[in-house]
C-alpha positions as CSV (number, residue, x, y, z in Angstrom):
1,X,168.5,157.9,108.7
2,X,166.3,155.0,110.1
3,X,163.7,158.2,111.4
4,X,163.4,159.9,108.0
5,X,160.4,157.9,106.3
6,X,158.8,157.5,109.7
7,X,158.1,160.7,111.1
8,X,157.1,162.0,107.4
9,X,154.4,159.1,107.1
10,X,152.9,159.8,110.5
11,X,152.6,163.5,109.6
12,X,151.2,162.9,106.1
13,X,149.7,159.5,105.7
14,X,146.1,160.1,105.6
15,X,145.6,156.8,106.9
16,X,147.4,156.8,109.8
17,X,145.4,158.3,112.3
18,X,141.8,157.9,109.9
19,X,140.4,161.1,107.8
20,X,141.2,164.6,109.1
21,X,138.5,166.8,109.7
22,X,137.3,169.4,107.4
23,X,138.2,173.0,108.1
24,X,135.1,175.5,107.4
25,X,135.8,178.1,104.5
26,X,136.6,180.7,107.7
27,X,140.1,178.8,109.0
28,X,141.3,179.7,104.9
29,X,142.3,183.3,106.4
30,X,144.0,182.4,109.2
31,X,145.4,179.5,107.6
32,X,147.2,181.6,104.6
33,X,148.1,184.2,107.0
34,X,149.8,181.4,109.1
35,X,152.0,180.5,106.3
36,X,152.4,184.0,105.0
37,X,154.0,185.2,109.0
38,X,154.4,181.7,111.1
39,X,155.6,179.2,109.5
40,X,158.8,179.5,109.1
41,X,159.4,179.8,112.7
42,X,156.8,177.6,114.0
43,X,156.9,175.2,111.5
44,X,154.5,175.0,108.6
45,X,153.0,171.8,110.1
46,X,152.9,174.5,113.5
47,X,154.3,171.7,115.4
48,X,157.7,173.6,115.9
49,X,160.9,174.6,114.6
50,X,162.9,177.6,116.1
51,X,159.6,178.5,117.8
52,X,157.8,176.2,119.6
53,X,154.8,174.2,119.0
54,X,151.3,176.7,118.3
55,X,148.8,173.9,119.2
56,X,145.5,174.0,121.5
57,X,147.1,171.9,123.6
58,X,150.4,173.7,124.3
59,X,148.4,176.9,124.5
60,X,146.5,176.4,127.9
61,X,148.3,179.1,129.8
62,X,147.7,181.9,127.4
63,X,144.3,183.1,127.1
64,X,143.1,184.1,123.5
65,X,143.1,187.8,124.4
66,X,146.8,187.4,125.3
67,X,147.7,185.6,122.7
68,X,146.7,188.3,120.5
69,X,149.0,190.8,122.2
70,X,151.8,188.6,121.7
71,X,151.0,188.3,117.9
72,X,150.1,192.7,118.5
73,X,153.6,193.6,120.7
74,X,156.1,190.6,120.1
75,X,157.4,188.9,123.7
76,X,160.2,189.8,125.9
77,X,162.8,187.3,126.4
78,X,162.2,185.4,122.7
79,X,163.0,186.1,119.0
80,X,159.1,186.6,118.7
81,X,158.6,190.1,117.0
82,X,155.6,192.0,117.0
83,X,153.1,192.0,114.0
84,X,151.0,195.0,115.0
85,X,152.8,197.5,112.2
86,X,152.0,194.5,109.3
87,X,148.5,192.8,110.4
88,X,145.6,194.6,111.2
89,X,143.2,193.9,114.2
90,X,140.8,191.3,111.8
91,X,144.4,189.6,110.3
92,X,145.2,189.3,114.0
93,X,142.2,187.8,115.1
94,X,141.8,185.3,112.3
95,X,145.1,184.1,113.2
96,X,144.3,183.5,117.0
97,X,141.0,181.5,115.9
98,X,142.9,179.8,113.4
99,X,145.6,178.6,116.0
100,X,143.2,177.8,119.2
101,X,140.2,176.1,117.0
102,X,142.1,174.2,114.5
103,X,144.8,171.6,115.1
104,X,146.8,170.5,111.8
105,X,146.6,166.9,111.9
106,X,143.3,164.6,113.5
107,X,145.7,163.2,115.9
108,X,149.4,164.2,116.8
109,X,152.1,161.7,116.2
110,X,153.5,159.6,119.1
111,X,156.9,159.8,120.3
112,X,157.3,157.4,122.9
113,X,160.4,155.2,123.0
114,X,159.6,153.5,119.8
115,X,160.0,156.3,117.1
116,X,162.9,157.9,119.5
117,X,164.9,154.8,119.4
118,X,164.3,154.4,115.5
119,X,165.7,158.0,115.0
120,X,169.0,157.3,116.6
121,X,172.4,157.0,114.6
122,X,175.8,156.5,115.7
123,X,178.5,157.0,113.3
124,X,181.3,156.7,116.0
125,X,180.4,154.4,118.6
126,X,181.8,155.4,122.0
127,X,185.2,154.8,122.7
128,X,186.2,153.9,118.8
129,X,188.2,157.4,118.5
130,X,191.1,158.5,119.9
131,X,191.6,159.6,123.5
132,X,193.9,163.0,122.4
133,X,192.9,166.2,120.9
134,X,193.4,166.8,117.1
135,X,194.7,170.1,117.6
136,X,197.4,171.6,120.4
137,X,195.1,174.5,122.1
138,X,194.0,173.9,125.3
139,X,191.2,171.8,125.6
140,X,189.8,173.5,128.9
141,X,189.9,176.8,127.3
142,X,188.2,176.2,124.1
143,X,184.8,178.2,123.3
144,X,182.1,176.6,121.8
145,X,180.3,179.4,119.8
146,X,176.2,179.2,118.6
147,X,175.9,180.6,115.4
148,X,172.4,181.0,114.4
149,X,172.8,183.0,111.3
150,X,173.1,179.9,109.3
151,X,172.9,177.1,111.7
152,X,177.0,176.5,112.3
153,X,178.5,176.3,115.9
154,X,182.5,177.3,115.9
155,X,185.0,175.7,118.1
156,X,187.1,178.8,119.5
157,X,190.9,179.1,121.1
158,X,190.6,181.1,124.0
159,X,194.4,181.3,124.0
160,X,195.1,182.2,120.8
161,X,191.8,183.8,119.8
162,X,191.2,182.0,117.1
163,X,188.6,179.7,115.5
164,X,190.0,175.8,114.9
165,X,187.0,174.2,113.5
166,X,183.3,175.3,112.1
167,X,180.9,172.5,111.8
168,X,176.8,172.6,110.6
169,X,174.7,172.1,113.5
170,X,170.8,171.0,113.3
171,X,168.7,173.5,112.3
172,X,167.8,176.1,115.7
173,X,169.5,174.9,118.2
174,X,167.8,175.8,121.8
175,X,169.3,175.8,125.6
176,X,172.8,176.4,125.3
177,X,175.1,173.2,124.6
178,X,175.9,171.4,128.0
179,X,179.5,169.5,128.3
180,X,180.8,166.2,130.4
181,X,183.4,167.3,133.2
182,X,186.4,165.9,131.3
183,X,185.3,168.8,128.7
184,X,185.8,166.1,126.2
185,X,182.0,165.7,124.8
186,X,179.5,168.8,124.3
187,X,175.8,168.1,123.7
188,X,173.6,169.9,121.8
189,X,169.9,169.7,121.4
190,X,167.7,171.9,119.0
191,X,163.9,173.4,119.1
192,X,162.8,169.8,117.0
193,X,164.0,167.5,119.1
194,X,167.6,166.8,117.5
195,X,170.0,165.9,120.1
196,X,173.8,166.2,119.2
197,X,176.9,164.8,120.9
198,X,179.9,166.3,119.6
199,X,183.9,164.9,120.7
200,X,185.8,168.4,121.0
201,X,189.1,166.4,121.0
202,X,187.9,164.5,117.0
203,X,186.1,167.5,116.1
204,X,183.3,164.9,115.0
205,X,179.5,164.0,115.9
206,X,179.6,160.6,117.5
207,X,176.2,160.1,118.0
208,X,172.6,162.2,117.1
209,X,168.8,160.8,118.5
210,X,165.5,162.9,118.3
211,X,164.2,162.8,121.5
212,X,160.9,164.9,121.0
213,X,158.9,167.1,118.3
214,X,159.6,170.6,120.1
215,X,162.1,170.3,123.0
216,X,163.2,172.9,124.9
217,X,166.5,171.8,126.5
218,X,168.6,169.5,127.5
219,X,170.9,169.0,130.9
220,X,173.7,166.6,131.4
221,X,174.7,164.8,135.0
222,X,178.7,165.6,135.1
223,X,180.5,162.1,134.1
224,X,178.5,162.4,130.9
225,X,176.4,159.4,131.4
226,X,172.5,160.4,131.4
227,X,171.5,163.1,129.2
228,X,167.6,164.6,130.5
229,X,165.8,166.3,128.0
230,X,162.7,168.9,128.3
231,X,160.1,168.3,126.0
232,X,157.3,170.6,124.9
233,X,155.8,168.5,122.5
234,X,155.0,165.7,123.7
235,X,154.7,166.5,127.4
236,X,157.7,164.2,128.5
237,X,160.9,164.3,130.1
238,X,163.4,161.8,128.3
239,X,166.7,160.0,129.2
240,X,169.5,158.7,127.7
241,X,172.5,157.3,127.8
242,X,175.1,159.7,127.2
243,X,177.9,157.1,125.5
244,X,175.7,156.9,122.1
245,X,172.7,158.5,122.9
246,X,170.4,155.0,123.4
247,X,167.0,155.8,125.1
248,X,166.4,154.9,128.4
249,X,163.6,155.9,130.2
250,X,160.4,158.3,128.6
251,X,158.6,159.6,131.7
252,X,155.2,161.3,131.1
253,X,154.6,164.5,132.7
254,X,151.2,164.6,134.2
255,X,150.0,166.0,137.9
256,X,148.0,164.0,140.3
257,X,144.1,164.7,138.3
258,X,146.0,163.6,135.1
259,X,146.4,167.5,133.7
260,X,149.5,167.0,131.7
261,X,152.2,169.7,131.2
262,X,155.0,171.2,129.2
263,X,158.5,171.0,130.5
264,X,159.8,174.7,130.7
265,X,163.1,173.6,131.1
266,X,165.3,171.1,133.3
267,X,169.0,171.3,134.8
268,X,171.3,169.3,136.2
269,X,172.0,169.8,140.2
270,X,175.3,168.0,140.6
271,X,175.9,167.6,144.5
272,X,172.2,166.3,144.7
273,X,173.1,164.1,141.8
274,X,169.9,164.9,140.2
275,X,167.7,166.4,137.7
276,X,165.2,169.2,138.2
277,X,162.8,170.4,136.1
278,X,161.0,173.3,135.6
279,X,157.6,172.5,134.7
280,X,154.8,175.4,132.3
281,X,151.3,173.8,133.2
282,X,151.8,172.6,136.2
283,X,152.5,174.5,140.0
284,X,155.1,172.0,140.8
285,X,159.2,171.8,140.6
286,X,159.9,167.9,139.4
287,X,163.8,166.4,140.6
288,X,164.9,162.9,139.1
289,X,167.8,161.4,140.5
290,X,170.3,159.0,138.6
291,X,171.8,157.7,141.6
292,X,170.5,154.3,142.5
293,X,169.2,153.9,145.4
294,X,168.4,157.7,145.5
295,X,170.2,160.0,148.3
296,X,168.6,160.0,151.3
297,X,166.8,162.4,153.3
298,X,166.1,164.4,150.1
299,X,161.7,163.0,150.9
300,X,160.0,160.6,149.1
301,X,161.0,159.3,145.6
302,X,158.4,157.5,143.4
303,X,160.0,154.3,142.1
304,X,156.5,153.4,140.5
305,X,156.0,156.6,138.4
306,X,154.1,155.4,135.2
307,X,157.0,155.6,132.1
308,X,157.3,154.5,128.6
309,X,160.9,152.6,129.8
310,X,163.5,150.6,127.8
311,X,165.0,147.6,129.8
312,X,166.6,149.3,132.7
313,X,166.8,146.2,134.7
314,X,168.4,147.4,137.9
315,X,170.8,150.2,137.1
316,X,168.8,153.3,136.6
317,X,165.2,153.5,138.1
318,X,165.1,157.4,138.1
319,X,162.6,158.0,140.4
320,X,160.9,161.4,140.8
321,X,160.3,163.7,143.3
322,X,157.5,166.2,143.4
323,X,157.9,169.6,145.4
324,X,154.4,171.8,145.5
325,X,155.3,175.6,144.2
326,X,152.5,178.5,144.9
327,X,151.9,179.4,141.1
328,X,153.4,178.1,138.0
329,X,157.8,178.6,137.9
330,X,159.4,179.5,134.4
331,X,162.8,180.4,135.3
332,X,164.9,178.8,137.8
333,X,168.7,179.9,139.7
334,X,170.3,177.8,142.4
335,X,172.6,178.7,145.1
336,X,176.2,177.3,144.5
337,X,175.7,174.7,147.1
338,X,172.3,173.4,145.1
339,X,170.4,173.7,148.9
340,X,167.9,176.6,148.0
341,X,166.0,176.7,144.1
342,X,164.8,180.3,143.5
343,X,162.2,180.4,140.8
344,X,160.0,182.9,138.8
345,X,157.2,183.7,137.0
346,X,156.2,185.2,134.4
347,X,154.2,187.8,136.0
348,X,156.9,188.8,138.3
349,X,156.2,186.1,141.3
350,X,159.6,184.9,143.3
351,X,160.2,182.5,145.2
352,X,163.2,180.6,147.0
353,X,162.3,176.5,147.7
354,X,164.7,174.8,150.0
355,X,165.4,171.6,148.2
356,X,166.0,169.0,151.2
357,X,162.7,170.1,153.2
358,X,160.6,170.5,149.8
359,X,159.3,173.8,151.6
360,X,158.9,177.2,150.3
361,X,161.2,179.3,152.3
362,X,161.1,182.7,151.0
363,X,159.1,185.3,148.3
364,X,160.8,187.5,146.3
365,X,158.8,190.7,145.3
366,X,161.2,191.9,142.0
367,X,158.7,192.2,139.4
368,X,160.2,193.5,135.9
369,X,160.5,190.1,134.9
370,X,163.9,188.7,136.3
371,X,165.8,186.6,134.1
372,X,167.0,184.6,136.5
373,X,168.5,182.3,134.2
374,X,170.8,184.2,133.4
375,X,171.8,185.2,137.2
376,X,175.1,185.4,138.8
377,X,176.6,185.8,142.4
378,X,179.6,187.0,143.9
379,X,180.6,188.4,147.1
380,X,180.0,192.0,148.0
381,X,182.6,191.8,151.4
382,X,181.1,189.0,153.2
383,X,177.8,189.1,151.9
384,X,177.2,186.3,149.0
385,X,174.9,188.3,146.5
386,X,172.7,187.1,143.6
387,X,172.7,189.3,140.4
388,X,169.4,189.2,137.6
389,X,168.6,191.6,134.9
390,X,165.0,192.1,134.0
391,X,163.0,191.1,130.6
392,X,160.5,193.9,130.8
393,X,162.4,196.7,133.3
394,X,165.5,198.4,132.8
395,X,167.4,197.4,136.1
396,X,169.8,194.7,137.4
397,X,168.1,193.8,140.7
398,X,170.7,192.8,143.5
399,X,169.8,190.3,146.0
400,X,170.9,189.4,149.7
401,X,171.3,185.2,149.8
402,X,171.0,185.3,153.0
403,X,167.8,187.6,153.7
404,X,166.5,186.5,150.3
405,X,165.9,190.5,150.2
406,X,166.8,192.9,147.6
407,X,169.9,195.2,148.9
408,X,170.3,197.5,145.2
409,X,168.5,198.3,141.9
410,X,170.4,199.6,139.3
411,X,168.8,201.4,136.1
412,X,169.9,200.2,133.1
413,X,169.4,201.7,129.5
414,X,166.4,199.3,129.2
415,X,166.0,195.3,129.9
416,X,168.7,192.9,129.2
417,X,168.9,189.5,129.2
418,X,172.5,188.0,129.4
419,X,175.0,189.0,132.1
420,X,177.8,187.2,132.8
421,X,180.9,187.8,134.9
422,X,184.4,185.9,136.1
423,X,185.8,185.2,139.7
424,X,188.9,187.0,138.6
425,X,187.0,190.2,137.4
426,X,186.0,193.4,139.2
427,X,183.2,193.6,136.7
428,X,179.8,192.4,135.6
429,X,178.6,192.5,132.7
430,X,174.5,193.0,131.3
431,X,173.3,193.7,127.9
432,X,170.7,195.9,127.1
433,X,169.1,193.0,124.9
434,X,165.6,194.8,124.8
435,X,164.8,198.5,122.7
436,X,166.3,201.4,121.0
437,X,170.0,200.7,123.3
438,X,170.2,197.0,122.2
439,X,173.4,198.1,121.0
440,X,174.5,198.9,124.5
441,X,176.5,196.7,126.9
442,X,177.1,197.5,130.7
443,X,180.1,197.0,133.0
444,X,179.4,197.2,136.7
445,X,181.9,197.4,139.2
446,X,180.9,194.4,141.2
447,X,182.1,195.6,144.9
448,X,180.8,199.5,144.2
449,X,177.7,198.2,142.5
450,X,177.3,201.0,139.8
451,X,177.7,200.9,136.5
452,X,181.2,202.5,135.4
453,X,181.0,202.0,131.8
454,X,178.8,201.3,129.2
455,X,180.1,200.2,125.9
456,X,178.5,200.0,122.3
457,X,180.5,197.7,120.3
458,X,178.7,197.6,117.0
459,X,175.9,201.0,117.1
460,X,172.7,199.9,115.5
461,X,173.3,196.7,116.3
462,X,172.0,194.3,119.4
463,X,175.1,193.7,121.5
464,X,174.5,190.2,124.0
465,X,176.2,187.6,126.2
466,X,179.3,188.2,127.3
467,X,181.4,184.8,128.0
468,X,184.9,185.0,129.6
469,X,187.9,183.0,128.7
470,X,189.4,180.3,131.3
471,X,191.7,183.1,133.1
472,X,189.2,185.8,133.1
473,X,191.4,187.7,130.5
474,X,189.4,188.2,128.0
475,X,185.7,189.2,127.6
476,X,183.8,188.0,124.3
477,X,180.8,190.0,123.1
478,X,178.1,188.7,120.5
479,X,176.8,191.0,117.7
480,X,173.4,189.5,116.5
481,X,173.4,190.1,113.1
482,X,174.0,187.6,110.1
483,X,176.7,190.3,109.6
484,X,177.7,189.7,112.9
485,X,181.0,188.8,115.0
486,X,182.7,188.1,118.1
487,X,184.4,191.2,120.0
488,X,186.8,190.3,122.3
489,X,188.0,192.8,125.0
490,X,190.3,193.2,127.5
491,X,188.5,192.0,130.8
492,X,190.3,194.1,133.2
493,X,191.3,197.3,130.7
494,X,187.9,197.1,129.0
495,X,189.3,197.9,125.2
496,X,188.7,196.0,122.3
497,X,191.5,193.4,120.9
498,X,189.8,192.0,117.8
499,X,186.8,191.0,116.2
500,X,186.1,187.4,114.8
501,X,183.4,187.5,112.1
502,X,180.7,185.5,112.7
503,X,177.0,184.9,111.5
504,X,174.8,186.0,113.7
505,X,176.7,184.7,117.0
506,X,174.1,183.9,119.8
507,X,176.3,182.1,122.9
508,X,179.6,181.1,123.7
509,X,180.5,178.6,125.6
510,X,183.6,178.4,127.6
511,X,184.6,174.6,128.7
512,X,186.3,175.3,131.9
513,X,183.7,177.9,133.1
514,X,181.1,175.4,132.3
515,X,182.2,172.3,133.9
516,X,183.7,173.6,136.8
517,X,180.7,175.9,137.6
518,X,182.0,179.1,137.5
519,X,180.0,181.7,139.5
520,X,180.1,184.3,136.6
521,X,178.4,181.7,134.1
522,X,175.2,180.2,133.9
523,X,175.1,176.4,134.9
């Protein structure tokens, strides 16, 4: 690949970015200790891999005293365990000095549109394979399957229940894989930057770019054409195009006194024909539209935001839009029409942001940490509801979208973090994701909202994300473990058909739910 030599020589070439400087003899603690219980998820270099980026700057929202909680108790909603039965308080603390005082390199590497660009291959060129699937399963019906046990996805029959094709992925992917609306192309992107596009119908990547050093997801508008990606490291939101991956536009994410910020995560918001992204440093909601001109009456756009661009000439200006939040947003749900954003904190704040008047509309007191996320909505009667489990609090918390007020708590064996559902099913489903009843999964009956069944497919073992099939049939069931697999039950009798081994099966992704927005899935 044309990126290989390059991104090694900035890293390692002392010359590059002039003499590092010398760590005092107290950083050699922390620093073996790093290696020793760090490195292999946040990268030796500690600019990312499946975690993200440990760096000064990427580190300005979490106090030292917190940080050495997190390194103490773990952190809900992450694969980050907790140290605190392995390190003592003085391992601990070396660690946090080592992490906030010392950065590994004198200057981190740039990826602007240059070194993204000479990262790109393209081993099928769109359009050069054919336009018909391989196989005869139903295309709309297919899952796509994360397994991170060994860094595979599997391409699943939701007809037949059975896998057609298993294919190496890059190393940790992150976000969940996003799809065009013909279902034809799925894109994956992974915690260092990789992005993927995969043809479903070949069974072949056509195209693979690295779009950032730690990136945390990716969103795709629905004909396939612009793929956004959210960057951690460096602070940048990045477009491309979605035929072969080619860079387009590399916008810096900075607030009006030049503070620059992380991007916690971006999606796509199809009826506004925009992006919106979620931003960690900074109390503001971004949205980037890829029509041209923009819509109207959606406020002001800024055509002249400052950007690392390609040649766009007149096609794709992307301008951006800034909404003010009250505190910083992690977590993001919209209402099916995309009018209203509701967004969360960490610390529990909610709030609901009407898109068109840029104006916060309503607060949400939930606390628990809601994963909204993961949220759902159906209708209880005539009342549309919205449906969130909570990362620190054993309850689903039920919400009026109309009132913006909670209507129902219901206890749950402990926090979950998935819960998924089908416009054909009675039932909701929520994992119990967090403590000693990870092994538990919950089925509530949507109109009654109680729980009326809680299953345990594999005891001792975390059960998580349930995905249904096209027809709402089926339910599918993850078992996180490298000896893992993929239960699939009955949706509407609730008992088990089969299990499809797998290695370590995070999410699956069903193509018809995705693309046509289904109400029980994430978007």
């Amino acid at each position: 690949m044309r990126f290989a030599t390059l991104f090694v020589a900035l890293l390692l070439a002392p010359g590059a970015h002039g003499a590092p400087p010398e760590e005092p003899p107290a950083a050699a603690e922390g620093a073996s200790l790093y290696q020793q219980n760090c490195a292999q998820c946040h990268g030796p270099d500690r600019l990312g891999a499946m975690g993200p980026a440990l760096l000064p700057e990427n580190l300005v929202r979490l106090p030292r005293k917190r940080a050495a909680g997190v390194i103490r108790e773990g952190r809900p909603a992450t694969q980050m365990p907790a140290f605190g039965d392995r390190l003592s308080a003085t391992e601990i603390d070396a660690l946090v000095q080592y992490i906030y005082r010392f950065t590994p390199l004198h200057r981190l590497p740039p990826w602007g549109m240059r070194e993204i660009d000479a990262s790109q291959t393209v081993p099928h060129p769109y359009g050069s394979l054919p336009d018909r699937p391989v196989f005869d399963a139903d295309p709309w019906n297919l899952f796509v399957v994360v397994e991170l046990g060994d860094h595979h996805a599997t391409i699943l029959d939701g007809d037949r229940l059975e896998p057609i094709f298993r294919f190496k992925t890059r190393f940790a992917l992150h976000g969940g894989p996003k799809y065009s609306a013909d279902g034809r192309y799925v894109f994956f992107a992974s915690r260092d930057g990789w992005i993927s596009k995969f043809d479903l119908w070949n069974l072949r990547v056509t195209a693979e770019i690295r779009a950032g050093i730690n990136t945390r997801n990716i969103a795709v508008s629905p004909d396939g054409r612009y793929v956004m990606v959210a960057n951690y490291l460096p602070h940048t939101l990045v477009i491309l195009d979605g035929r072969n991956l080619d860079p387009i536009k590399v916008i810096p994410v900075e607030g009006g006194d030049g503070t620059t910020s992380r991007v916690s995560a971006v999606y796509s918001a199809p009826p506004r024909a925009s992006f919106i992204a979620a931003l960690k440093d900074l109390p503001e909601v971004w949205e980037i539209s890829w029509e041209n001109p923009p819509p109207a009456g959606f406020g002001q756009w800024i055509h002249d935001y400052r950007a690392d661009s390609g040649d766009l000439g007149e096609t794709a200006p992307f301008p951006v839009r800034r909404f003010r939040a009250e505190g910083f947003l992690d977590d993001f749900f919209f209402d099916p029409d995309y009018w209203h954003l509701i967004g969360t904190s960490r610390d529990g704040l909610g709030q609901v942001l009407d898109l068109d008047s840029g104006r916060v509309v309503a607060t949400l007191d939930l606390g628990g940490m809601p994963h909204l996320g993961s949220g759902i909505t159906w209708r209880v009667g005539d009342r549309l509801v919205l449906a969130t489990p909570h990362l620190k609090e054993g309850k689903v918390s039920i919400i009026d979208m109309e009132s913006w007020k909670p209507i129902k708590e219901i206890t749950t064996l402990g926090p979950g973090f998935f819960m998924r559902s089908h416009e054909k099913s009675p039932y909701a489903w929520v994992d119990v994701f967090f403590g000693p009843d990870r092994d538990a999964m919950h089925v509530i009956d949507k109109q009654k909202l109680e729980i009326v069944e809680t299953l345990r497919p594999a005891p001792g073992k975390t059960s998580a994300h349930v995905e249904f099939d096209r027809y709402g049939r089926y339910a599918l069931v993850s078992i996180w473990d490298m000896d893992g697999a993929v239960v699939v039950y009955d949706a509407r009798t609730l008992k088990e058909i089969k299990r499809i081994p797998m290695k370590k099966p995070s999410g699956k992704y069903n193509v018809w739910n995705k693309t046509h927005l289904s109400t029980g899935t994430s978007h």
